[in-house]
C-alpha positions in Angstrom: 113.5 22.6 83.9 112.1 22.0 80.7 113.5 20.5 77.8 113.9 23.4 75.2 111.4 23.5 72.6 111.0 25.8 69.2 108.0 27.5 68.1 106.6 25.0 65.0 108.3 25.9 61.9 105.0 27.3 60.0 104.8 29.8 62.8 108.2 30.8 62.4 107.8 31.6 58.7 104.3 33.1 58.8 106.0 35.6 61.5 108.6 36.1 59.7 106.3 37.2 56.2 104.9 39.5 59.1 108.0 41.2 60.0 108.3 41.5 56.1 105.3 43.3 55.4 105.5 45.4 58.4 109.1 46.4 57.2 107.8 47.1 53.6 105.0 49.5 55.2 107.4 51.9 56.4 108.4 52.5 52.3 105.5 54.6 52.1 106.2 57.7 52.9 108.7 57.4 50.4 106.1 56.2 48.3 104.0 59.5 49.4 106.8 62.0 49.5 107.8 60.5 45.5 104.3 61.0 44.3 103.5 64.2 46.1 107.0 65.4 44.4 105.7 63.8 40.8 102.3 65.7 41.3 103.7 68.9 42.1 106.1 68.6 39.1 103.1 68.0 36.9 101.6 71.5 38.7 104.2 73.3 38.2 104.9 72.0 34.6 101.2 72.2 33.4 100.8 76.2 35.3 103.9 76.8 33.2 102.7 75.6 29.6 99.4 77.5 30.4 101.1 81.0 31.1 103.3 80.1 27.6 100.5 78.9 26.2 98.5 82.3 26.9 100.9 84.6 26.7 101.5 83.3 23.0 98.1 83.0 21.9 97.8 86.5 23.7 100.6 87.9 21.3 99.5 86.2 18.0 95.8 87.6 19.1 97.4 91.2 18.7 99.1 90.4 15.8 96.4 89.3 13.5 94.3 92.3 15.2 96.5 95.1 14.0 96.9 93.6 10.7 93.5 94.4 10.4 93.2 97.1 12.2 95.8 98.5 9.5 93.6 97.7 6.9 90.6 98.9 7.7 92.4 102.5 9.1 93.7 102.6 5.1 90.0 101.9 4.3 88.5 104.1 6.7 91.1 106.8 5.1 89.9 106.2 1.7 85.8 105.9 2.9 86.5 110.0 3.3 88.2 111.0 0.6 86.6 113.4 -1.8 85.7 111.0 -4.6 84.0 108.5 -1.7 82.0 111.3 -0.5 81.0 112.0 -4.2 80.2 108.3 -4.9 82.7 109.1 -8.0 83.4 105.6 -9.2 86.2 106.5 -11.6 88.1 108.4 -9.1 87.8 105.9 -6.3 88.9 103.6 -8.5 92.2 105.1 -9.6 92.7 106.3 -5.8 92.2 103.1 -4.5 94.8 101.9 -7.1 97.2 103.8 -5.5 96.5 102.0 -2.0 97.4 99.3 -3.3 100.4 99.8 -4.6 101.3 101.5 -1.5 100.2 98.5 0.5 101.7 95.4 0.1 99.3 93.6 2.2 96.0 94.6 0.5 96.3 92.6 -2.5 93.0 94.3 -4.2 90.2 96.5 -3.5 87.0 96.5 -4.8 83.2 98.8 -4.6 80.3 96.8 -3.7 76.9 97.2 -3.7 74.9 94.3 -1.9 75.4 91.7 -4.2 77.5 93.1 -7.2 81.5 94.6 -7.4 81.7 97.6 -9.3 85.2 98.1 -9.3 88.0 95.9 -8.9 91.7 97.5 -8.7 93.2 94.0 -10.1 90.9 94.6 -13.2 90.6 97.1 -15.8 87.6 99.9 -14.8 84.3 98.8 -15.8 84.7 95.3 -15.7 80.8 95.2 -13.5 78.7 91.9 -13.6 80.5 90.1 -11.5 78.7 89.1 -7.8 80.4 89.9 -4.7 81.7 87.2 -2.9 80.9 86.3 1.0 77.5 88.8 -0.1 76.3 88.2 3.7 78.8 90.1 5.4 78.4 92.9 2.6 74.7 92.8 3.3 75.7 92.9 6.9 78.2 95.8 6.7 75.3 98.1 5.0 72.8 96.9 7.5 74.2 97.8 10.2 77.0 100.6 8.9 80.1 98.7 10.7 82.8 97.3 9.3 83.0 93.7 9.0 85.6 90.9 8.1 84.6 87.8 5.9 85.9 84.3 5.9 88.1 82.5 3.2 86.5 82.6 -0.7 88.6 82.0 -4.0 89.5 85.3 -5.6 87.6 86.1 -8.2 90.3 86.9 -10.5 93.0 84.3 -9.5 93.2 80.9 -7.8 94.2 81.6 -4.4 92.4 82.1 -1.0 91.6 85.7 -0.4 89.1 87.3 3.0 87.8 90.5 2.4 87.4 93.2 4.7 84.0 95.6 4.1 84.0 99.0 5.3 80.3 100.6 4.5 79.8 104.2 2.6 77.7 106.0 5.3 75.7 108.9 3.8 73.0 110.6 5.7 72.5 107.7 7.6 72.2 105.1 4.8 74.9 102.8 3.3 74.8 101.5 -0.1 77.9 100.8 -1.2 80.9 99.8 0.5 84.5 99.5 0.1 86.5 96.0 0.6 89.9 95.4 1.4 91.3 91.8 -0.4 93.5 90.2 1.7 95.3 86.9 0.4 95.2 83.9 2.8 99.1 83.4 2.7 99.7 86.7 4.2 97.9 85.6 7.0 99.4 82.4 7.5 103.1 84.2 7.8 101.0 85.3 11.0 100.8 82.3 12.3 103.4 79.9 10.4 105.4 77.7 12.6 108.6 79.1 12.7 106.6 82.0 15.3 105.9 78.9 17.6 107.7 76.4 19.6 108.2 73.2 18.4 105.6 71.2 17.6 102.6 73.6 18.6 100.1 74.7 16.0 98.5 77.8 15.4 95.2 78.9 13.4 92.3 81.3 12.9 88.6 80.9 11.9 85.4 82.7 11.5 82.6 83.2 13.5 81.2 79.9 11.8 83.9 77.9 12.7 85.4 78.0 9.3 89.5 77.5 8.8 91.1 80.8 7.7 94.9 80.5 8.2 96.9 77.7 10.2 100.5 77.4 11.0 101.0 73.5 9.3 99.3 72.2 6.1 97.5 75.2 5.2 96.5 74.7 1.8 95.3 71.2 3.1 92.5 73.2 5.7 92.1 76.5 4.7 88.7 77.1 4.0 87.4 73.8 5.8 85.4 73.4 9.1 88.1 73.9 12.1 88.2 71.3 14.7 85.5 70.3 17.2 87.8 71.5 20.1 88.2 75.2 18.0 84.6 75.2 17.5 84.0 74.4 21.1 86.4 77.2 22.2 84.7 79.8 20.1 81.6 79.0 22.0 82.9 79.5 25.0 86.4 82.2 23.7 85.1 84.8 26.3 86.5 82.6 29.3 90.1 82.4 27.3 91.0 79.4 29.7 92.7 75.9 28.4 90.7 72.8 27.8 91.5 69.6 26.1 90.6 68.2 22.4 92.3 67.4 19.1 93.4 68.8 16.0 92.3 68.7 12.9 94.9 65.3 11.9 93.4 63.5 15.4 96.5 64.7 17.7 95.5 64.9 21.0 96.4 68.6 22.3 95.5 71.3 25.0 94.0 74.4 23.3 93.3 77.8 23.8 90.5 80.2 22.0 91.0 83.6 21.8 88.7 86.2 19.7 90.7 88.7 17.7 89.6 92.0 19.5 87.3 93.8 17.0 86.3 91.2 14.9 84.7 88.6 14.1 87.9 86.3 14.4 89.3 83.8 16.5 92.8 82.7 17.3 93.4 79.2 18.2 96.7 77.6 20.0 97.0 74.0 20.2 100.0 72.2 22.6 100.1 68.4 21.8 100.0 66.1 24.9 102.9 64.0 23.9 104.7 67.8 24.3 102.7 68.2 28.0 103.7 64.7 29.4 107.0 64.2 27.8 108.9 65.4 30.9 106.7 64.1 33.4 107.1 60.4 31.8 111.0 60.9 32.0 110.3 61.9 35.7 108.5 58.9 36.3 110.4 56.4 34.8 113.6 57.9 36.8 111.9 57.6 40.5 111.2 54.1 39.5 114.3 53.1 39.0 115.4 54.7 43.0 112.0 53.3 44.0 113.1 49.2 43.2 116.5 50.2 44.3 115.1 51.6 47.9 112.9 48.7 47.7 115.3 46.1 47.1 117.2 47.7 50.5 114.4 47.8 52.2 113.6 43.7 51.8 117.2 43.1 52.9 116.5 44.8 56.0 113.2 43.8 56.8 114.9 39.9 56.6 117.3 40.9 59.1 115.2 42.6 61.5 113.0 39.7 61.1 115.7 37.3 62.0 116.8 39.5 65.2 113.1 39.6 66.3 112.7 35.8 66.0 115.5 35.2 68.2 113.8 37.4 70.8 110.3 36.0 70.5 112.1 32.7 71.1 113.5 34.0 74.2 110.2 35.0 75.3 108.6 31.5 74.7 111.7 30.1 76.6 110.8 32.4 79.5 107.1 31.8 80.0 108.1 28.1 79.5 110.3 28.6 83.1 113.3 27.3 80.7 116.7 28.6 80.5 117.9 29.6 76.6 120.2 26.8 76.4 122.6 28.7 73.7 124.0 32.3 73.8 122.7 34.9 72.3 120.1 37.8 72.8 119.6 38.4 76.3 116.1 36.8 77.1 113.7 38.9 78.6 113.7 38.5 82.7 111.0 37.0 84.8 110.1 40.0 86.3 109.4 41.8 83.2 106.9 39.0 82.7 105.0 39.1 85.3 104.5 42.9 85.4 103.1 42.0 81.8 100.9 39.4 83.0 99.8 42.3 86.3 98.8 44.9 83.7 96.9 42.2 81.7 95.0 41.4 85.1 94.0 45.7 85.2 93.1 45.5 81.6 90.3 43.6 82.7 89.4 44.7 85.6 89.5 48.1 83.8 87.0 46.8 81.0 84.6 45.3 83.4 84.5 48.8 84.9 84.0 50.9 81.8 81.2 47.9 80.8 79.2 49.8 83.6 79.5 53.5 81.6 79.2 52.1 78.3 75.5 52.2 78.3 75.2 55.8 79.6 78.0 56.9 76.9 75.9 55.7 74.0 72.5 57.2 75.2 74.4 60.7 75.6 75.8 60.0 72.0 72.7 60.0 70.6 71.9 63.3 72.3 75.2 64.4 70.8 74.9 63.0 67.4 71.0 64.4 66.8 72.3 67.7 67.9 75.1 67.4 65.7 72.9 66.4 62.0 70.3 68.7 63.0 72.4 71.8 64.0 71.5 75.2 62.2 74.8 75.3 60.5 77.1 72.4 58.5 79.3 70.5 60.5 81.9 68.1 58.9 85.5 67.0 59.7 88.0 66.0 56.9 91.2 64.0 56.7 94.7 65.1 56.1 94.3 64.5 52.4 90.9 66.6 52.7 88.3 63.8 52.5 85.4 63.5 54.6 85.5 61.5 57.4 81.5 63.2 58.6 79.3 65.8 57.7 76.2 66.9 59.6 72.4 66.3 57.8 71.6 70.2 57.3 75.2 70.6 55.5 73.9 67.2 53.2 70.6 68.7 52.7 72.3 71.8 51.1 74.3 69.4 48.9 71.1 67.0 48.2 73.2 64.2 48.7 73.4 61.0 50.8 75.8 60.6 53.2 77.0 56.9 51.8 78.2 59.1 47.9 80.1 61.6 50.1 82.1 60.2 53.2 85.6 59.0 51.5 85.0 61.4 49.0 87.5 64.5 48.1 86.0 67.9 49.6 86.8 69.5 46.9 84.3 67.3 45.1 81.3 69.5 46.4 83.1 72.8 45.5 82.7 75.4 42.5 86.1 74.9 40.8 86.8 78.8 42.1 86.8 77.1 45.7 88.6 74.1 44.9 92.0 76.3 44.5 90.6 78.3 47.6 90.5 74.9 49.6 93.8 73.1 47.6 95.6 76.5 48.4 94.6 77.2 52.3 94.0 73.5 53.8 98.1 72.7 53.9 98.2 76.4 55.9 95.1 74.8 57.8 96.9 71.8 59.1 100.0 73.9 60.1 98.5 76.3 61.8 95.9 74.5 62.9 92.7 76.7 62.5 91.1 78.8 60.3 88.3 81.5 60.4 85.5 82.8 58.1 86.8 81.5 54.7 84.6 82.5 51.5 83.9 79.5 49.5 81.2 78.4 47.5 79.5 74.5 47.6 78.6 73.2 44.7 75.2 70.9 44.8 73.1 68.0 43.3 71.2 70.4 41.1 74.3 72.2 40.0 73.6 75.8 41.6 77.0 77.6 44.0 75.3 78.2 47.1 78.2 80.8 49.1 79.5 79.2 52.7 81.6 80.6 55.5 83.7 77.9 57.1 85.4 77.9 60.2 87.8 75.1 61.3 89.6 73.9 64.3 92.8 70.7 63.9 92.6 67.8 66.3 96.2 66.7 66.6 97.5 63.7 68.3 100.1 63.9 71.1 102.7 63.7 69.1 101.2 67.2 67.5 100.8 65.1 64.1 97.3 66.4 62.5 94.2 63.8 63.0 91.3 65.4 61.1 89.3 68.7 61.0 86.3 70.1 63.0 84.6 72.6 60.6 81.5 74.7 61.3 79.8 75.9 57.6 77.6 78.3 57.5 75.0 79.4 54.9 76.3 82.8 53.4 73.5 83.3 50.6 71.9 86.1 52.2 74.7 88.4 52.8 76.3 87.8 49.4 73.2 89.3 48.4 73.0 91.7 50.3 76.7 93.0 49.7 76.7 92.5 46.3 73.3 94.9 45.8 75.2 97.4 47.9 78.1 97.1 45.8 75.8 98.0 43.0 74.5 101.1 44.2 77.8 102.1 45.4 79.1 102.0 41.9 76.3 103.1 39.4 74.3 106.5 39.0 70.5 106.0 41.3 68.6 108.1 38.3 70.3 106.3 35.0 71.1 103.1 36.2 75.1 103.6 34.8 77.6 103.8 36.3 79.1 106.5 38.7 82.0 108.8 39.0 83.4 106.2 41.1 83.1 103.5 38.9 84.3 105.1 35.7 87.7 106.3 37.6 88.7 102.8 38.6 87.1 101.5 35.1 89.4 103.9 33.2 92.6 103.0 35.2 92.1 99.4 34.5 92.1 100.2 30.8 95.0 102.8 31.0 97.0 99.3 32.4 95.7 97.2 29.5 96.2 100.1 27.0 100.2 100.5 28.5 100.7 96.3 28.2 99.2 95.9 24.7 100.3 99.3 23.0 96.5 100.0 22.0 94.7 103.7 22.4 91.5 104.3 23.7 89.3 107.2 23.5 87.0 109.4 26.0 84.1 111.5 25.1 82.3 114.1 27.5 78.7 114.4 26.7 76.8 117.7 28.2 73.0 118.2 27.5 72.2 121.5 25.7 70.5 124.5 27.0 69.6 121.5 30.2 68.6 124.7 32.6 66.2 126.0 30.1 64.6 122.3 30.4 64.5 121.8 33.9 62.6 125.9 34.1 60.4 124.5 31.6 59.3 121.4 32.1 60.1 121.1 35.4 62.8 118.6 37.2 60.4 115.9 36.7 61.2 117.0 32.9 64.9 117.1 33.1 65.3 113.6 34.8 63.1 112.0 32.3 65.5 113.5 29.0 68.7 112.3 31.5 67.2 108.3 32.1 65.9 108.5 28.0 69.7 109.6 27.4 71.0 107.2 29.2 69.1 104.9 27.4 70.2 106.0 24.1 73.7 106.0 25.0 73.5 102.0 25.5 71.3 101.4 22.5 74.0 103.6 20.3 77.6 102.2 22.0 79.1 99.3 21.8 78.8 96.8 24.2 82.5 97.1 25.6 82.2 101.1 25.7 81.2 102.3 29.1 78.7 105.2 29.3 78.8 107.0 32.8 76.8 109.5 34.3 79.8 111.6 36.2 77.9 114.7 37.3 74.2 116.6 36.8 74.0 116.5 32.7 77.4 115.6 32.0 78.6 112.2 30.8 81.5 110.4 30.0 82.4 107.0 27.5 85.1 104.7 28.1 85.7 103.4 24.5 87.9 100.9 24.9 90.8 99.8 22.0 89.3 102.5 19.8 91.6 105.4 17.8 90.6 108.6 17.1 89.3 108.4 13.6 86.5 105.7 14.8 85.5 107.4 17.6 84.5 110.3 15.9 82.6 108.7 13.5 80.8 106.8 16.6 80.1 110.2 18.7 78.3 111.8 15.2 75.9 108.8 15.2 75.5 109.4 18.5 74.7 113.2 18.2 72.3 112.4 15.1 70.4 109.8 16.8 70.0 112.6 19.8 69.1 114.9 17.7 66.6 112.9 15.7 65.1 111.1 18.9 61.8 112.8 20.8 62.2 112.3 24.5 58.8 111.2 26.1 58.0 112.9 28.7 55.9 111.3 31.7 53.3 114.3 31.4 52.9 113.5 28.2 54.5 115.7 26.1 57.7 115.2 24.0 60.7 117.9 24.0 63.6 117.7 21.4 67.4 117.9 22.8 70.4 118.0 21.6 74.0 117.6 23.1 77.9 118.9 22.8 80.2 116.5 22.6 84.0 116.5 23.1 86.3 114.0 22.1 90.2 113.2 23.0 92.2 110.3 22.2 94.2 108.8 25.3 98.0 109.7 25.4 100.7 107.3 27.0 102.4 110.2 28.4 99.2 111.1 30.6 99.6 110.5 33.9 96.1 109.3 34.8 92.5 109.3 33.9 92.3 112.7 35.0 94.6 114.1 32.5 92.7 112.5 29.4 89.6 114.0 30.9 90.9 117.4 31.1 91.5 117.3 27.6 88.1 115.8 26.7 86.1 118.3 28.8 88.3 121.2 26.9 86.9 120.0 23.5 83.5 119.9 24.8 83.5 123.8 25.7 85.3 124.0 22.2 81.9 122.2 21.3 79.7 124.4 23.5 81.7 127.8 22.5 80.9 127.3 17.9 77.3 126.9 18.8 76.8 123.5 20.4 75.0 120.5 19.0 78.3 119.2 17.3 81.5 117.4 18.0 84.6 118.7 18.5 88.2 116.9 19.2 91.6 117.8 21.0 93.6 120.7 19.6 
């Protein structure tokens, strides 16, 4: 026997720091469950302030719309009385007093001609001489005979900040005078004023130039000035209505959302300082620190215990390979036998490794078969971790994305995706490594040059024996073609083959989509029918050649003379319809008569050469909430059109 002898000291402790580590390892998925739990609290809180966020902005949007709106219907009312159609300034003038007294948000209302008021309710009649104010948007509102709202300018009989909205005198087709609502900048600024937001959040509106026109905090202070980089930025981009980062005007750091005020030339800004976003998340945080050193701390004290218990038993190993018996009690040492069938299944290791030696060298020339099939495959090929980065990707899939493998192994997937796909992939790759495949997914990859190039993917899981999830095997193939392909047939199913507008088809599900938006934000809309005159006497005239050329050259028209939110459809041999979206009655009326004029003034150009005159009937209805569907509004549209048809034709005619 042996004398007994203990492994040097240094070993002992180096071991033991081992142990330590090890033991501290196992923390982590703690550590990964904690911060998984952290970033989906941040998810969920941030989705939340977004929807808040937009569905206030959404709401303070409508407000400041039907204030104006309001205004320019009293406006609109007062453009057709008798002494507006008369141009008879001294009876305007006492009229429009009346408006004002009846409307406490109009503070004044003035005539205009280009550059000069005429009138001005908050003055004495013929007080003249004095120049209109924001003269560009008059100028505007006589050019193109549409209504138009201004940004802030000092009134010019009192101190304060007034915007005016201009509503043009239409005669015969010209404009030169027009009528301007005066509205005073503190009137809008109870739109927006604090106490209408949470705490903390600020509100405001500007121009089209970026100008400050109300704001919920120190007003007085901004009104009037340039808005914020981040409001300017959102009006550039206000027809996405999605949250972004930037500032306010004092510096704070804030998320922010653009709206334009439907209508107008407006926009409503919401800003949400960070401190507000993070607040929460930073009490989160500071809270699973505190259990994190606790579990920790635990953690350490058990790791020093197991390390002493595994000590003891690598001590009665050494004692056993030694051939000496563990002179004290304690753990029972492991037995002789156990030993040797360790040192027997080192001697097969070996043997084992001499024997594969021998394959080795035809597994790595088949490799290289594999491998240059695999970069050079038709289709992408990569495989991802469990946190969706890539472990490989094929060349022809790194070709597509022009990059080098070495900037995109390690990297996020979702790097090299549209941000569309990225929720695609962040939403369906946990159901991925559950049910471990996945088939034909839509995505798009987002390459070097910046283009979306549209990929199917198909995915298999590789899952170790204990079913945990290993990686992915993901075929990607290039879906540019059919995208096409399906989004020209999508086309032609939904617009008119002749005109190039849309279809019957298209118009129905069009027109239920805005009887849903119409029922959520309380706003009407309006439908004209449009039927070409005496069209049979064209077609026996000049043919059919004839008849389609004075349908495309209608078509036309219709899109030169609507707006560009209206939707003109062709819905059945001559007859159309128009969608016109957040429009009453009163406007469209006074849009379907320009529309008939221009008709009626407008020589169609035949192919032949010749030139033929038409002229069209056109019915009008306003949409009701108590109609069931589009069909219903239709019915009563198409009624006033034979109304139309039935006095003669070549006119407009509206619901009984």
């Amino acid at each position: 026997m042996h004398p007994t002898t203990l492994p040097p000291r240094t070993l002992r402790l180096s071991l033991r720091v081992w142990l330590l580590g090890l033991s501290l390892l196992t923390t982590l998925p703690l550590l990964v469950f904690a911060l998984s739990v952290v970033w989906e609290f941040k998810e969920f809180q941030q989705r939340t302030l977004v929807e808040e966020l937009e569905r206030r902005s959404d709401e303070l949007a409508h407000t400041v719309a039907e204030k104006l709106q309001s205004t320019l219907g009293t406006l609109n009312a007062l453009a057709e009385s008798d002494a507006a159609l008369a141009v008879d300034a001294p009876g305007l003038y006492l009229h429009a007093k009346r408006v004002v007294a009846r409307d406490p948000d109009i503070r004044a209302i003035t005539l205009v001609t280009r550059d000069r008021i005429l009138f001005l309710t908050s003055a004495p009649f013929g007080r003249t001489g004095l120049p209109a104010n924001a003269a560009d948007r008059v100028e505007a509102a006589l050019r193109t005979q549409s209504p138009n709202v201004s940004g802030p300018f000092p009134s010019p009989v009192s101190p304060i900040q007034v915007v005016a909205l201009t509503v043009p005198l239409a005669r015969e087709g010209e404009a030169t005078y027009a009528l301007r609502g005066i509205l005073a900048v503190d009137s809008l600024n109870s739109l927006v004023a604090a106490e209408r937001l949470p705490p903390g959040w600020i509100a405001g509106i500007a121009d089209a130039n970026g100008t400050v026109v109300a704001r919920s905090h120190d007003a007085a202070r901004y009104v009037g000035q340039p808005a914020s980089a981040s409001f300017r930025q959102g009006i550039v981009s206000a027809g996405k209505a999605t949250p972004f980062l930037g500032s306010t005007l004092e510096g704070t750091p804030t998320m922010n959302l653009v709206r334009p005020v439907f209508g107008f030339d407006w926009y409503l800004g919401v800003a949400v300082p960070q401190t507000i976003l993070h607040a929460p998340l930073t009490d989160m945080l500071w809270h699973m620190a505190g259990l994190g050193l606790l579990w920790v701390g635990l953690s350490v004290a058990a790791a020093m215990a197991f390390s002493q218990y595994l000590l003891r038993q690598m001590k009665a190993v050494a004692h056993t390979m030694d051939g000496a018996a563990y002179a004290r009690k304690g753990p029972v040492p492991l037995r002789v036998s156990e030993l040797a069938a360790i040192v027997e299944q080192f001697h097969a290791t070996q043997r084992s490794e001499a024997a594969m030696r021998g394959d080795r060298d035809v597994a790595v020339s088949a490799r290289a078969q594999v491998q240059d099939l695999y970069d050079h495959a038709p289709c992408g090929y990569h495989s991802l971790d469990n946190e969706g980065r890539v472990l490989r990707m094929n060349q022809t899939e790194l070709q597509w994305l022009g990059l080098p493998l070495g900037l995109v192994q390690g990297r996020a997937y979702t790097d090299f995706l549209t941000p569309a796909s990225q929720q695609i992939f962040r939403d369906r790759f946990p159901q991925f490594m559950h049910e471990g495949h996945i088939k034909d997914l839509e995505m798009e990859l987002l390459t070097a040059s910046g283009t979306a190039m549209p990929i199917l993917v198909s995915a298999t899981a590789i899952h170790d024996a204990q079913g945990r999830f290993i990686a992915s095997r993901s075929t990607v193939f290039d879906h540019t073609e059919k995208k096409r392909v399906q989004a020209q047939l999508e086309r032609m199913a939904r617009s008119d083959a002749l005109t190039g507008l849309s279809n019957r088809r298209d118009f129905y599900d069009k027109a239920e989509h805005e009887i849903a938006r119409s029922r959520r934000s309380m706003q009407v809309f309006c439908v004209l029918m449009l039927d070409v005159d005496f069209f049979k006497k064209i077609n026996d005239e000049y043919g059919h050649a004839g008849g389609d050329d004075v349908l495309v050259q209608l078509a036309q028209l219709l899109v030169a003379q609507l707006r560009s939110v209206d939707l003109p459809a062709r819905i059945g041999g001559e007859e159309f319809a128009v969608l016109m979206p957040a429009t009453p009655l009163a406007e469209a009326v006074n849009a379907a008569e320009r529309l008939r004029r221009a008709l009626q003034t407008t020589a169609v150009a035949l192919r032949d050469g010749r030139a033929v005159h038409v002229t069209a009937s056109l019915g009008l209805t306003q949409w009701n909430p108590g109609d069931a569907d589009i069909e219903a509004t239709l019915k009563r549209a198409d009624a006033a059109l034979y109304r139309a048809k039935a006095q003669g034709r070549n006119q407009v005619c509206t619901e009984d």
